[in-house]
N, C-alpha and C positions, 0 to 999 in steps of 0.2 A: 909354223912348224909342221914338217908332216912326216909318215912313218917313219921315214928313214931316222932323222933326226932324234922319234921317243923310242923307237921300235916299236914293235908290233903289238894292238890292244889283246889285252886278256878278255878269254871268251865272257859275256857276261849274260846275265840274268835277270831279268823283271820283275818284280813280285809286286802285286799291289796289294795295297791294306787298307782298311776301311775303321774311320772311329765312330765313336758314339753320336756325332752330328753328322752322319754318312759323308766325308769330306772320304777321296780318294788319295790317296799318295802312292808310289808308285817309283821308288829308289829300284837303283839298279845293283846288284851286286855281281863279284867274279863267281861267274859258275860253278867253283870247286871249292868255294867258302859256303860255311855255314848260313843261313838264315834263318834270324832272328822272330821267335812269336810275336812279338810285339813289338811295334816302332811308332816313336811319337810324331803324331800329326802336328807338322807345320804351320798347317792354318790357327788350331782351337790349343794344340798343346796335350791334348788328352791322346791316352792309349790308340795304337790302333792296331788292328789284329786282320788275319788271314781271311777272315769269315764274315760276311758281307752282312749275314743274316743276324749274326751274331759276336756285334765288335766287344770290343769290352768294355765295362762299367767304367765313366770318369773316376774318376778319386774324388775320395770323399776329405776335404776340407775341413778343419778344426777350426769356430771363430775364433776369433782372440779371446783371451783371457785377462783380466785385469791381475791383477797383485792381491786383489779381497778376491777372488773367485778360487786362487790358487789355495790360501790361507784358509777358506771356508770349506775345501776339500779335506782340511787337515785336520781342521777342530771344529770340533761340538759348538754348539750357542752355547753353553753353560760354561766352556773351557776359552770360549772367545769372552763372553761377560767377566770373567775372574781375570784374566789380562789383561781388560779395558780398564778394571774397577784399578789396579796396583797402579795401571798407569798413571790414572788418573792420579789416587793417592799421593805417588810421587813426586808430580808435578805440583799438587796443592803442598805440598810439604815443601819443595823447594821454593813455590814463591812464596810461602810464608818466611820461609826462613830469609827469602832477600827485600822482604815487607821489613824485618824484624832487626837486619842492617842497618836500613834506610834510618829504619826510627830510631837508632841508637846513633848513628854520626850523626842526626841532626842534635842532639841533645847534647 
């Protein structure tokens, strides 16, 4: 395909950017658009900014979290022990109570 066929390119623009692993990228934009502070680096993924000297910080990552990490953010040791202990409790109460079946229909 040529001109004729898309028409005519819009004037464009270069801008390169630089991330935190100095990887360059270098998109093109229409001259009469906006451009963007920040554009993410294809190669690593992380930010990358106007200023060569000065790209910007990767993002800072949360590790995972288990289900007791969430929980332990929530309750005290003392408020975690008192809902261990009920638990507990209940479960020795239900199996006694299906200990106490058992003995009774075998009888």
């Amino acid at each position: 395909m040529g001109e004729v066929e898309r028409g005519d390119s819009a004037p464009r623009v270069r801008v390169p950017f630089y991330c935190a692993n100095l990887h360059r990228v270098v998109p093109s934009f229409a001259s009469e658009a906006a451009v963007p502070e920040e554009w993410d680096c294809p190669r690593c993924g992380f930010p990358a900014g106007k200023d060569r000297a000065n790209p910007p910080a990767p993002p800072r990552t949360e590790p995972y979290k288990t289900h007791l990490a969430y929980v332990k953010e929530r309750r005290s040791e003392e408020e975690g022990k008192l809902i261990l202990d009920e638990a507990l409790a209940k479960l020795r109460a239900d199996r006694a109570a299906v200990e106490a079946h058992i003995q009774a229909s075998k009888n």
